[in-house]
VOLOSE-807052 format. One record per residue (C-alpha): residue number from 1; z negated, y, x negated. Coordinates in nm, 4 decimals. Layout:
// VOLOSE-807052
node n:NUM	w:Z	v:Y	u:X
...
//
This chain:
// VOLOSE-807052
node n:1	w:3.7359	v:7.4953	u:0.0644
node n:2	w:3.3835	v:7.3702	u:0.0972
node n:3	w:3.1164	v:7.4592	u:-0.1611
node n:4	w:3.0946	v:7.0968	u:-0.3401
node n:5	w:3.4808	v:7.1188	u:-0.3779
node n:6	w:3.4358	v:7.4428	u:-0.5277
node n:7	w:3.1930	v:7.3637	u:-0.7719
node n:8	w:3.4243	v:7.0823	u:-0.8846
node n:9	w:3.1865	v:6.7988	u:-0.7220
node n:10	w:3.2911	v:6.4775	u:-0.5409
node n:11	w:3.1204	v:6.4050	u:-0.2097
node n:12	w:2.9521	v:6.0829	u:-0.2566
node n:13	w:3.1761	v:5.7595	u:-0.2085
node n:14	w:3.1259	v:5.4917	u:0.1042
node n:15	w:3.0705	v:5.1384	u:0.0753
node n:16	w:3.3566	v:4.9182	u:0.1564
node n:17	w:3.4416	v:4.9218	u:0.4943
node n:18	w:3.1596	v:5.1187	u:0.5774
node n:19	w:3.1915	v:5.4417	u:0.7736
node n:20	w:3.2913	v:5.7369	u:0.5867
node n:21	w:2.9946	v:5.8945	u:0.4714
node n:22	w:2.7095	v:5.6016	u:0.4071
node n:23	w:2.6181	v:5.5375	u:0.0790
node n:24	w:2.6888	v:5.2488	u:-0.1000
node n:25	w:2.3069	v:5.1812	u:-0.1521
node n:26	w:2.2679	v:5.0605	u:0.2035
node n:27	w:2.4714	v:4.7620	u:0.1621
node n:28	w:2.2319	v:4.6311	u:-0.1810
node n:29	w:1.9416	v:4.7142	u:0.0063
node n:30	w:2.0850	v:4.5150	u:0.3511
node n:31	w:2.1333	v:4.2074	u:0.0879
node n:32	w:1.7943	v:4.2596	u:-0.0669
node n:33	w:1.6223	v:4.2452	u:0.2662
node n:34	w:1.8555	v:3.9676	u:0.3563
node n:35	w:1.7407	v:3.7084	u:0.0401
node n:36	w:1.3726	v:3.8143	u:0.1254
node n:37	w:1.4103	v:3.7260	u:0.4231
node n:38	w:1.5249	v:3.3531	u:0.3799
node n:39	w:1.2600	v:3.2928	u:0.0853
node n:40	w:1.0193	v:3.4265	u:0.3599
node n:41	w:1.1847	v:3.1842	u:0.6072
node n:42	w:1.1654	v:2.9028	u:0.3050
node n:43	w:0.8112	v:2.9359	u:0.2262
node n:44	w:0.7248	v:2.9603	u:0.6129
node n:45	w:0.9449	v:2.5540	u:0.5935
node n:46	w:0.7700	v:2.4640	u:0.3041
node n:47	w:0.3899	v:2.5536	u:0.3522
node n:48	w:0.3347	v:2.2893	u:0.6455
node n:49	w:0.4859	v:2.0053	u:0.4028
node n:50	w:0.3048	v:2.1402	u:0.0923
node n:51	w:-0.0492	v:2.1706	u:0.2972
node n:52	w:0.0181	v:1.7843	u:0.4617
node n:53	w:0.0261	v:1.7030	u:0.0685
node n:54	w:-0.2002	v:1.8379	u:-0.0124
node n:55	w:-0.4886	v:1.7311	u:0.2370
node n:56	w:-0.3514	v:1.3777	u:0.2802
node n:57	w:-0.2337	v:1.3072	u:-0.0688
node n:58	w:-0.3256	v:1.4928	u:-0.3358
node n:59	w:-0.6720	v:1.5499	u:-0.2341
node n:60	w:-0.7468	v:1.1394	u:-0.1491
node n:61	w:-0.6103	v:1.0897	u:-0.4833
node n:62	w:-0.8573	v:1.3251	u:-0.6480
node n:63	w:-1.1297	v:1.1575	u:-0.4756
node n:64	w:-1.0045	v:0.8180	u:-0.5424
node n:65	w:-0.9535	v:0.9359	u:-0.9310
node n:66	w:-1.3107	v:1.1042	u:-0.9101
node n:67	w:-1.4510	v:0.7769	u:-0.7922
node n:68	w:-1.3459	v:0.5458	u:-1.0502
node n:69	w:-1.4501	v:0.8180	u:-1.3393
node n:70	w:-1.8056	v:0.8201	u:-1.2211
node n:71	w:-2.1076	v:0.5237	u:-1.1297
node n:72	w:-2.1874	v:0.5554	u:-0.7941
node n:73	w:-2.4118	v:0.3935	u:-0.5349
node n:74	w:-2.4570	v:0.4246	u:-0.1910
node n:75	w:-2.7104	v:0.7189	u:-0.2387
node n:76	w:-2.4780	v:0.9212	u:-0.4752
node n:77	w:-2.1673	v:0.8415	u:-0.2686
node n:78	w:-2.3506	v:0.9942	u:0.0309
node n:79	w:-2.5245	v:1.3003	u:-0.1284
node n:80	w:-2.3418	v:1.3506	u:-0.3838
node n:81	w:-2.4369	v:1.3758	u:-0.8109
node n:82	w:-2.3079	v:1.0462	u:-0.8974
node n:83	w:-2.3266	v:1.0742	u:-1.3390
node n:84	w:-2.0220	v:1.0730	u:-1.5043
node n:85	w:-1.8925	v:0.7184	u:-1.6549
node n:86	w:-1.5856	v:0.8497	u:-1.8027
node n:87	w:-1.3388	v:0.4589	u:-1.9371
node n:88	w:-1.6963	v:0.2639	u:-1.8362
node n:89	w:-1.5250	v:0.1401	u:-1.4228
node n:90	w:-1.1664	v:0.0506	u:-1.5873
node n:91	w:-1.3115	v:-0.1291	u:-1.8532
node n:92	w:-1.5574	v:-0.3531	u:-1.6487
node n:93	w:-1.2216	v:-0.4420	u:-1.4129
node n:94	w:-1.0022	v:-0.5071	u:-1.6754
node n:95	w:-1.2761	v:-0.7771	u:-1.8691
node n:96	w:-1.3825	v:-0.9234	u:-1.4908
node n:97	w:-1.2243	v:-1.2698	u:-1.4998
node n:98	w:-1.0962	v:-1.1708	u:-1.1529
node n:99	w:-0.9024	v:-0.9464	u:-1.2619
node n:100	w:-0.6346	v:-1.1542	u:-1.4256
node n:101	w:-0.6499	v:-1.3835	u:-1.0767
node n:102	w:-0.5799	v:-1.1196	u:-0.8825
node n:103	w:-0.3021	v:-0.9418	u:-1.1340
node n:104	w:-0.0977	v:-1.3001	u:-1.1472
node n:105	w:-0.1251	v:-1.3176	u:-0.7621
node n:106	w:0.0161	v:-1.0061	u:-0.7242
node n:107	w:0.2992	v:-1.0559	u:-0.9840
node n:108	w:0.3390	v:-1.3717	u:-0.7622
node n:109	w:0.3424	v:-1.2516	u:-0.4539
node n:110	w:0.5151	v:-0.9445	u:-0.4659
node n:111	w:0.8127	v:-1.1381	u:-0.6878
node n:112	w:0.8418	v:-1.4457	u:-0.4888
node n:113	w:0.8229	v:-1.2562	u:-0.1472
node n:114	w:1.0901	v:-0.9684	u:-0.2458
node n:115	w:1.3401	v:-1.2840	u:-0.4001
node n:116	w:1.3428	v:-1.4481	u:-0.0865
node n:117	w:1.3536	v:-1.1386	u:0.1434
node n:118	w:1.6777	v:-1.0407	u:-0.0425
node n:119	w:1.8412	v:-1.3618	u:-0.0402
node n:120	w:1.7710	v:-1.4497	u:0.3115
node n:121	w:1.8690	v:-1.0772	u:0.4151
node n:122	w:2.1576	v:-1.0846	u:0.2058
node n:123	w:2.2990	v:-1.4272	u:0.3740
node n:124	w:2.2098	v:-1.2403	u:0.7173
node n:125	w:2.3781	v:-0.9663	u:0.7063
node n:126	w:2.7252	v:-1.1418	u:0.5723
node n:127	w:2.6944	v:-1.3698	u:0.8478
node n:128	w:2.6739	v:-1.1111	u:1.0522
node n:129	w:2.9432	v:-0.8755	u:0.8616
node n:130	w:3.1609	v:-1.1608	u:1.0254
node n:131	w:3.1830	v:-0.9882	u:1.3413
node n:132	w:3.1884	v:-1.2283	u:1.6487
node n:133	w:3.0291	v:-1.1763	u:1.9877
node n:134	w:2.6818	v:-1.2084	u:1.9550
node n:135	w:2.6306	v:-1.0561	u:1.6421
node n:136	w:2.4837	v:-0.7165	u:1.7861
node n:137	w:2.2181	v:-0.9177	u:2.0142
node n:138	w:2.1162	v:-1.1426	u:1.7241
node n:139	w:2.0841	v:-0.8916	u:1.5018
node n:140	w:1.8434	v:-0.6849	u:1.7134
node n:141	w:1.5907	v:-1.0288	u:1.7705
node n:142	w:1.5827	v:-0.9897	u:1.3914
node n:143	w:1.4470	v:-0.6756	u:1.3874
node n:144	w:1.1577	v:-0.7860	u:1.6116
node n:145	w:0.9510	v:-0.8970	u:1.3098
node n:146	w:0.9841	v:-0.5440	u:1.1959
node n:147	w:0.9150	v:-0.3669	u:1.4924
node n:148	w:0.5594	v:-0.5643	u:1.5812
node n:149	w:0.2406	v:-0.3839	u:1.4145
node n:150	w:0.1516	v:-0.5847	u:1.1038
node n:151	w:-0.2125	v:-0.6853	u:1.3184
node n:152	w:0.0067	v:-0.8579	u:1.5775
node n:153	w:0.2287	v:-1.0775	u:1.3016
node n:154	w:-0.0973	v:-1.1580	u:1.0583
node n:155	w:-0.2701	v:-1.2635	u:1.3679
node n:156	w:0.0071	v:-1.4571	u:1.5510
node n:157	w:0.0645	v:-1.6072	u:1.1659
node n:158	w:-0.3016	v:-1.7044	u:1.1353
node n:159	w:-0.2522	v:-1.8413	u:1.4514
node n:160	w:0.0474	v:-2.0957	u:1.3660
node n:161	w:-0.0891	v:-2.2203	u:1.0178
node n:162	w:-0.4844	v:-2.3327	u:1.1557
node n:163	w:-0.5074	v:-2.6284	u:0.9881
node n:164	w:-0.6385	v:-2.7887	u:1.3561
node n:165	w:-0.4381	v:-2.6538	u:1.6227
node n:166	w:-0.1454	v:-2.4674	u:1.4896
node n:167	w:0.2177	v:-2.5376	u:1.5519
node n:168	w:0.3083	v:-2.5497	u:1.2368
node n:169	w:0.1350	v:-2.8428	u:1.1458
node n:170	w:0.2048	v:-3.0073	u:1.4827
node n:171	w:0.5527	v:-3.0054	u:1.3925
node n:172	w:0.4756	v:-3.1426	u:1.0522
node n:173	w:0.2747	v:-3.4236	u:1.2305
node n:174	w:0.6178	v:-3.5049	u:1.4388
node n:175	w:0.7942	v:-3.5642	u:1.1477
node n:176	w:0.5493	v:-3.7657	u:0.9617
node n:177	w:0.3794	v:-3.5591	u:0.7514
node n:178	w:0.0176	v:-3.5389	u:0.7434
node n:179	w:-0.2657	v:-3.2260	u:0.7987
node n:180	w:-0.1807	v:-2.9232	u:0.5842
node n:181	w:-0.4871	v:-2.6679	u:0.5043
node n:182	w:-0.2892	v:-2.3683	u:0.4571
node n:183	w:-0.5227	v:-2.0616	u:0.4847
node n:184	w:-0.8229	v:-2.2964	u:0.3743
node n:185	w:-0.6594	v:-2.4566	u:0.0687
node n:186	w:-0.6530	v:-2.3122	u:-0.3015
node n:187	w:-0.3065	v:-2.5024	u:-0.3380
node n:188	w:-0.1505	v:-2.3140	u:-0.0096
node n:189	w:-0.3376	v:-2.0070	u:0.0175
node n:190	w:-0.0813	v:-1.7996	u:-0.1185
node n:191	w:0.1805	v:-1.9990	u:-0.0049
node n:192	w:0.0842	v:-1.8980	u:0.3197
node n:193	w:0.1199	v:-1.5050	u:0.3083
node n:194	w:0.4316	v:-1.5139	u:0.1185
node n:195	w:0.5893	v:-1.7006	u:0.4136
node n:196	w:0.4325	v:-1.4680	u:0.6346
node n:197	w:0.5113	v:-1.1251	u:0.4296
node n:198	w:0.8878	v:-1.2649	u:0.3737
node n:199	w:0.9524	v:-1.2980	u:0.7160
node n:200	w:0.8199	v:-0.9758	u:0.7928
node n:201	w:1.0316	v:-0.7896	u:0.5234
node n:202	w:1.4046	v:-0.9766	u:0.6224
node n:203	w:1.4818	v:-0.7558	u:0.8847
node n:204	w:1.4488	v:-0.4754	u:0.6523
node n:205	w:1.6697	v:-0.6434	u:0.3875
node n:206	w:1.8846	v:-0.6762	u:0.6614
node n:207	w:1.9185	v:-0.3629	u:0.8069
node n:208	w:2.0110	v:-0.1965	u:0.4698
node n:209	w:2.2221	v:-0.4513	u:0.3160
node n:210	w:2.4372	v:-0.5035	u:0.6737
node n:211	w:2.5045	v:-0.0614	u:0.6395
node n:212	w:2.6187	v:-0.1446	u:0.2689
node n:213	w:2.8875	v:-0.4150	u:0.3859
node n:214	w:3.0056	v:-0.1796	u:0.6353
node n:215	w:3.0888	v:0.0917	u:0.3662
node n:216	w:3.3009	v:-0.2065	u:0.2101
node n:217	w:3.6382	v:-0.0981	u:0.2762
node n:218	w:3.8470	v:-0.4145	u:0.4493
node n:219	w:4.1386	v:-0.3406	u:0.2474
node n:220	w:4.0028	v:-0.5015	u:-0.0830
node n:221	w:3.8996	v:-0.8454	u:0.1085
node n:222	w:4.2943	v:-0.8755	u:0.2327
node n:223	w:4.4081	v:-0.8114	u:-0.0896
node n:224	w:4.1840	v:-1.0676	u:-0.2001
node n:225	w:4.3505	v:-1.2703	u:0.0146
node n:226	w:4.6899	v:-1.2461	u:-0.0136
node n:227	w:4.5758	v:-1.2738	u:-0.3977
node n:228	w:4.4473	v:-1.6770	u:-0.3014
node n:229	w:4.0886	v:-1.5686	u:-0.3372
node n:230	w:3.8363	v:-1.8053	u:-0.1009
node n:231	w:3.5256	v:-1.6780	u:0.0136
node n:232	w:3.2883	v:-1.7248	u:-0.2779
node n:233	w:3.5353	v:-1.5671	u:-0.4714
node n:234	w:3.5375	v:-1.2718	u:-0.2518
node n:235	w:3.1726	v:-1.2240	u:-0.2487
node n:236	w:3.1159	v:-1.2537	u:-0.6221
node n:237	w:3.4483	v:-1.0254	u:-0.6958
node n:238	w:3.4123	v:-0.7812	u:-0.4677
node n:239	w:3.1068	v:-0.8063	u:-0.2015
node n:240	w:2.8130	v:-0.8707	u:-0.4898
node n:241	w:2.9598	v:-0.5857	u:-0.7354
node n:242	w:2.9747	v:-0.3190	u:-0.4375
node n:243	w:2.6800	v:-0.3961	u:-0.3112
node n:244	w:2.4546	v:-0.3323	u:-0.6265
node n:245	w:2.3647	v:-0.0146	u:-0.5764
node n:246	w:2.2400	v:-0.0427	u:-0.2213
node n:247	w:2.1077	v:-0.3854	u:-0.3740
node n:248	w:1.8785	v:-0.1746	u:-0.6272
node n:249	w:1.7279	v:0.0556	u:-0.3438
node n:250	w:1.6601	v:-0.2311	u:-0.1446
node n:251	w:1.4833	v:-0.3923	u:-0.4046
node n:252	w:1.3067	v:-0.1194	u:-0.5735
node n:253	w:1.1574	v:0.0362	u:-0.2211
node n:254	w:1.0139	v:-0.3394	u:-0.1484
node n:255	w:0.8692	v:-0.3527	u:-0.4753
node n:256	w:0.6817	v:-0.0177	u:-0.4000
node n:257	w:0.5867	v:-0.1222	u:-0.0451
node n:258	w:0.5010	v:-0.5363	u:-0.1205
node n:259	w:0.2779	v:-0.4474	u:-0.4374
node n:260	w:0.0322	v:-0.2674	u:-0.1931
node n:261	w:0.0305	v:-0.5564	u:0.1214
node n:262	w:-0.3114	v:-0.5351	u:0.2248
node n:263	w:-0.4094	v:-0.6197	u:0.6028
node n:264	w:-0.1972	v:-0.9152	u:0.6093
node n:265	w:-0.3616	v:-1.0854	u:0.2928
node n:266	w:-0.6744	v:-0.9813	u:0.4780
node n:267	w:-0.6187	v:-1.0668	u:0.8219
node n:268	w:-0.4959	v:-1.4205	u:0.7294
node n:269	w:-0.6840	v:-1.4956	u:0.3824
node n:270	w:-0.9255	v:-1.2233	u:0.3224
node n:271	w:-0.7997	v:-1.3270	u:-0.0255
node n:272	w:-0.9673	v:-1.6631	u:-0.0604
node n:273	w:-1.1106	v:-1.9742	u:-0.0364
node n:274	w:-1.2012	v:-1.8401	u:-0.3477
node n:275	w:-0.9999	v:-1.5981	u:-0.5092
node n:276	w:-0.6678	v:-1.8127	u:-0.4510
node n:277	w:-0.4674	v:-1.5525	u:-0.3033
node n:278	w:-0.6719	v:-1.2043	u:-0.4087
node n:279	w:-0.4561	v:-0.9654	u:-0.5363
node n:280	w:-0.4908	v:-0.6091	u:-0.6687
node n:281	w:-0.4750	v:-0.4573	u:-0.3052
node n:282	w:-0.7810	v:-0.6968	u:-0.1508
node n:283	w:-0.9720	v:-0.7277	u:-0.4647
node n:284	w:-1.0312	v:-0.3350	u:-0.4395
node n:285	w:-1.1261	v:-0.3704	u:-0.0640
node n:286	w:-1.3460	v:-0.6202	u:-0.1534
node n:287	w:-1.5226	v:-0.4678	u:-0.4496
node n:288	w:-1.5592	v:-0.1412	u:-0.2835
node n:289	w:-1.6312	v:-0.2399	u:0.0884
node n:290	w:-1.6285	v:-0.5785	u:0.1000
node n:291	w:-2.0368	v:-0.6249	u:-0.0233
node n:292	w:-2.3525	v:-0.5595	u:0.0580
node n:293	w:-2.3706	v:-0.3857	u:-0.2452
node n:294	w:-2.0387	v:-0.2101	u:-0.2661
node n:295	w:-1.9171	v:-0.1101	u:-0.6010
node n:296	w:-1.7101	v:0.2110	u:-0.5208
node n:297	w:-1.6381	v:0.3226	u:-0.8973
node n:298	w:-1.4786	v:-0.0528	u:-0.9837
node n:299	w:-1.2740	v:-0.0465	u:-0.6269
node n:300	w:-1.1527	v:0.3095	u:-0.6915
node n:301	w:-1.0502	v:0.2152	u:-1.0565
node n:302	w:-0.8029	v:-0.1375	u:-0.9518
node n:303	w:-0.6718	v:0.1305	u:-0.6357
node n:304	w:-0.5957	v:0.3370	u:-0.9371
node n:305	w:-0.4539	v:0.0499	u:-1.1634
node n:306	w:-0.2217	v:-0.0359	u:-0.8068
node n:307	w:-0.1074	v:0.2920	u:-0.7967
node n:308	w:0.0049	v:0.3377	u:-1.1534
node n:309	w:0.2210	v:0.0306	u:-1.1164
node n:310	w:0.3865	v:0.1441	u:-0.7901
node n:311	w:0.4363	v:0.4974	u:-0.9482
node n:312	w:0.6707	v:0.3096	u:-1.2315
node n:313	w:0.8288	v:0.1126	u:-0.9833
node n:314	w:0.9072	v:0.4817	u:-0.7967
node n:315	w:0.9918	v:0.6197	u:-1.1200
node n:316	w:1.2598	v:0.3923	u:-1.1855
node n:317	w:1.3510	v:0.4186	u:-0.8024
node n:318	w:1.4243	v:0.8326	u:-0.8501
node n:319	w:1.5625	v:0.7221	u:-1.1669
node n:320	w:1.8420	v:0.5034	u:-1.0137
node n:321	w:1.9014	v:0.7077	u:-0.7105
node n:322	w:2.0139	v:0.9973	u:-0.9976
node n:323	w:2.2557	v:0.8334	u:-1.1167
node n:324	w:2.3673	v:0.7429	u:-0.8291
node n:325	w:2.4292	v:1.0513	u:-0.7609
node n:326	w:2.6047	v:1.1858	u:-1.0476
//
C-alpha cells in the first residue's frame, strides 16, 4: 500500500484518453494555446487589409474631408496652415448656379444610362438563356466593351460622334439625315455619353443577369407549358419574379459605380460646351484642377456631396443583400 493510499488520498485523475498519469490541466491549456493561436493567425489575415484601408481609403478621405472644411490656395495647399472655414465651401457649392446643372445631369445620366443598361442586358441575356450554337462566342464579343480600358472606349467614342468625320454621322448622312453636333451641341452633349456609358455597362448587366437565369430551375418553364403559358407569360410569371433579387444587385452596384463616371464625361465632353453635360464627378475636377486658379476647398466639398450619395446608394445595397440572406 503506497503512502497516498494510506493517508486516504486519490492520485490525481487523467484527462480523457490521455495517458495514465497527465493531468487534466494540459488539455485546457493545449486549447488555450490553440484559440491564441488562430486569433494570432486572424490578426496576422487581417492587418494587411486593415493597413490597405487605411492608407488608401480612410486616410484620402480625411484629406478630402479636411479640404473642403478649410480655404485653401495654392500656397496653403503646398505648405500647409490653410484657416479653418468650417459650412463656408458647402455652402458656396450648394448656392453656385452650377450646382443644380450639374446635380440634374447627374440624376440624368446616371438614371437614363442604368434604365437602358438593364433593359438591353436583360433582353441579352434571355436571348441568350435560349441556348443555340453560337451563344457562347456571341456572348464573349459582348464582353469586349467591358474588357477595353475606359481611355480606349471614350476615345474610340469621341472618335465616331466628330461632328466632321465620324461614322456615326456618315451613316446618318446615308440615310438622309443631316450633320449632328454631338459632343459640340448643348442639345446632344449628354446624349452623347449616355450612349457611350450604356454601352459600356451592358456587358456587365449581362454577365450577372445571364448567372441569374441559369439558377432558374427548367422545371417551372415546362410546367408553364404544359399549363398553355406563351412566352411573355413565362417571363412575367416566372423569369421577372425570380430574377428580382439578382435584378436589385445589379441595379444598386451600377448606381454606386455610374454616379461617379468621370474620365469618360471628360475624355469626350470635358463636361461642356458649357455646362451641358457637367455633372457632380467633372464639376469637382474642374473646380479643383481644372483652373488657373484652382479652388481645392469647393472641389473637395461636391467630391464629398458625391460620396454621401453613393454611400446611401451602398447603404441600401448592404441593406438588401441582408435580407437576402436571412
Amino acid at each position: 500500500m503506497t503512502t497516498a493510499h494510506a493517508d486516504g488520498l486519490k492520485p490525481p485523475s487523467a484527462a480523457p484518453g490521455a495517458p495514465h498519469g497527465q493531468p487534466r490541466t494540459v488539455s485546457g491549456t493545449a486549447g488555450r494555446r490553440g484559440r491564441r493561436t488562430t486569433q494570432l493567425a486572424a490578426w496576422g489575415f487581417l492587418t494587411p487589409v486593415a493597413a490597405y484601408l487605411g492608407v488608401f481609403y480612410a486616410y484620402p478621405l480625411y484629406r478630402n474631408v479636411d479640404l473642403s472644411l478649410r480655404h485653401y490656395t495654392v500656397r496653403s495647399f503646398v505648405q500647409g496652415g490653410a484657416p479653418f472655414s468650417g459650412w463656408g465651401n458647402f455652402h458656396q457649392v450648394l448656392h453656385d448656379p452650377a450646382f443644380g446643372t450639374a446635380l440634374r445631369n447627374t440624376v440624368v445620366f446616371t438614371l437614363v444610362s442604368i434604365l437602358f443598361q438593364y433593359l438591353i442586358g436583360l433582353a441579352l441575356a434571355v436571348f441568350f438563356n435560349r441556348g443555340f450554337r453560337l451563344a457562347p462566342t456571341l456572348r464573349a464579343l459582348f464582353l469586349i466593351p467591358w474588357l477595353l480600358p475606359l481611355i480606349v472606349s471614350a476615345s474610340t467614342w469621341s472618335w465616331m460622334l466628330n461632328s466632321e468625320s465620324g461614322v456615326v454621322n456618315y451613316g446618318l448622312h446615308l440615310v438622309g439625315v443631316g450633320q449632328v453636333d454631338w459632343l459640340t451641341s448643348p442639345h446632344w452633349a449628354l446624349t452623347s455619353v449616355i450612349i457611350a456609358n450604356v454601352w459600356i455597362g451592358i456587358p456587365f448587366n449581362l454577365v450577372i443577369l445571364y448567372s441569374g437565369l441559369q439558377n432558374i430551375p427548367t422545371e417551372l418553364y415546362e410546367a408553364a407549358s404544359l399549363d398553355g403559358a406563351n412566352g411573355w407569360q413565362q417571363f412575367r410569371r416566372i423569369t421577372f419574379p425570380l430574377l428580382r433579387p439578382v435584378s436589385a444587385i445589379t441595379v444598386l452596384l451600377g448606381l454606386i459605380y455610374t454616379l461617379k463616371v468621370f474620365d469618360l464625361i471628360w475624355i469626350m465632353t470635358k463636361g461642356g460646351p458649357g455646362d451641358s453635360s457637367s455633372t457632380l464627378a467633372t464639376w469637382s475636377y474642374r473646380l479643383g484642377f481644372g483652373s488657373l486658379l484652382p479652388q481645392f476647398g469647393p472641389g473637395a466639398a461636391v467630391g464629398n456631396i458625391l460620396i454621401l450619395i453613393a454611400l446611401v446608394f451602398g447603404g441600401l445595397y448592404v441593406r438588401i443583400q441582408r435580407r437576402q440572406a436571412i
